[in-house]
C-alpha positions as CSV (number, residue, x, y, z in Angstrom):
1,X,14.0,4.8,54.2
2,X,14.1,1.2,54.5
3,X,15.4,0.1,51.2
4,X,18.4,2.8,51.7
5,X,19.5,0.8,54.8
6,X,19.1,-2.4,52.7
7,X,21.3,-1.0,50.2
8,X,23.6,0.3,52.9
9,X,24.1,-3.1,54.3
10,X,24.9,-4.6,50.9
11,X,27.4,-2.5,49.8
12,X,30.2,-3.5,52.5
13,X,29.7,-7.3,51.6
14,X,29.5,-6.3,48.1
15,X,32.6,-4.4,48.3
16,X,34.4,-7.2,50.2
17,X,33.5,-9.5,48.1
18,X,35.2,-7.4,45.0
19,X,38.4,-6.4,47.0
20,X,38.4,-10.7,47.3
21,X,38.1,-11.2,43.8
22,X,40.6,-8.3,43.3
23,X,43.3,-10.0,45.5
24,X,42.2,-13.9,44.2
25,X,43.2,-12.3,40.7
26,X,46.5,-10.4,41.9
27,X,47.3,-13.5,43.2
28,X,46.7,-15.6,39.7
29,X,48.8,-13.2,38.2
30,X,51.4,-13.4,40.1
31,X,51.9,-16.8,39.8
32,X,51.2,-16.8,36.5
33,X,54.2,-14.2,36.4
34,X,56.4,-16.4,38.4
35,X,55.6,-19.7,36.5
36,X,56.6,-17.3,33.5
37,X,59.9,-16.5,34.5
38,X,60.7,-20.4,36.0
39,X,60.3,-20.9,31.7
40,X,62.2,-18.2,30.4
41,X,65.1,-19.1,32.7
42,X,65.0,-22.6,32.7
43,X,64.5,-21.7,28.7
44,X,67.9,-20.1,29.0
45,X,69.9,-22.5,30.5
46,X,68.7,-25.2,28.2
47,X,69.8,-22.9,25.8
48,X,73.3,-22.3,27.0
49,X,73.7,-25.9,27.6
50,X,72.7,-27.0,24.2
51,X,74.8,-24.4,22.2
52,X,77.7,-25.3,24.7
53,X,77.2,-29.2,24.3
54,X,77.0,-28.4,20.3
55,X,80.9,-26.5,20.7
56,X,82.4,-28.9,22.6
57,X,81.1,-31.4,20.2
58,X,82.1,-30.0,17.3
59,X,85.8,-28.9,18.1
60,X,88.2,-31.4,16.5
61,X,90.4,-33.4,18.7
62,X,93.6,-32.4,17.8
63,X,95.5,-34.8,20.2
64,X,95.1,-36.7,23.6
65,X,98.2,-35.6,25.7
66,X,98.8,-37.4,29.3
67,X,99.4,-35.0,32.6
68,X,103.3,-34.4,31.4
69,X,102.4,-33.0,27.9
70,X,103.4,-36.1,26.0
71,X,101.2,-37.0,23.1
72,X,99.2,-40.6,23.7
73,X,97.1,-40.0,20.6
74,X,97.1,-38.6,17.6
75,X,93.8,-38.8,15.6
């Protein structure tokens, strides 16, 4: 009878001590998850940036006008 109430004593700290592994991992994942998504969207907008930058570079000027309409330049 004695080792069954040694064994029923262990199994609550044995038990918390896996549901605090279990929620030190959720965590880890989580921010893991979280950190993942900061790249993919920061990934994005680099993206967007750097194909917008490369059109606007790109386009000829055709010609530099002042506020009126008048042409100032003419490449």
């Amino acid at each position: 009878m004695l080792p069954k109430l040694t064994l029923i004593n262990l199994e609550p700290k044995t038990e918390n001590k896996h549901r605090t592994t279990i929620n030190n991992l959720k965590e880890k994942v989580n921010k893991i998850q979280q950190d993942l998504w900061s790249d993919k969207v920061l990934q994005k907008i680099l993206s967007t940036l750097t194909s917008t930058l490369s059109l606007t570079t790109s386009k000829k000027v055709q010609a530099v006008t002042d506020v009126s309409g008048q042409v100032i330049d003419n490449p």
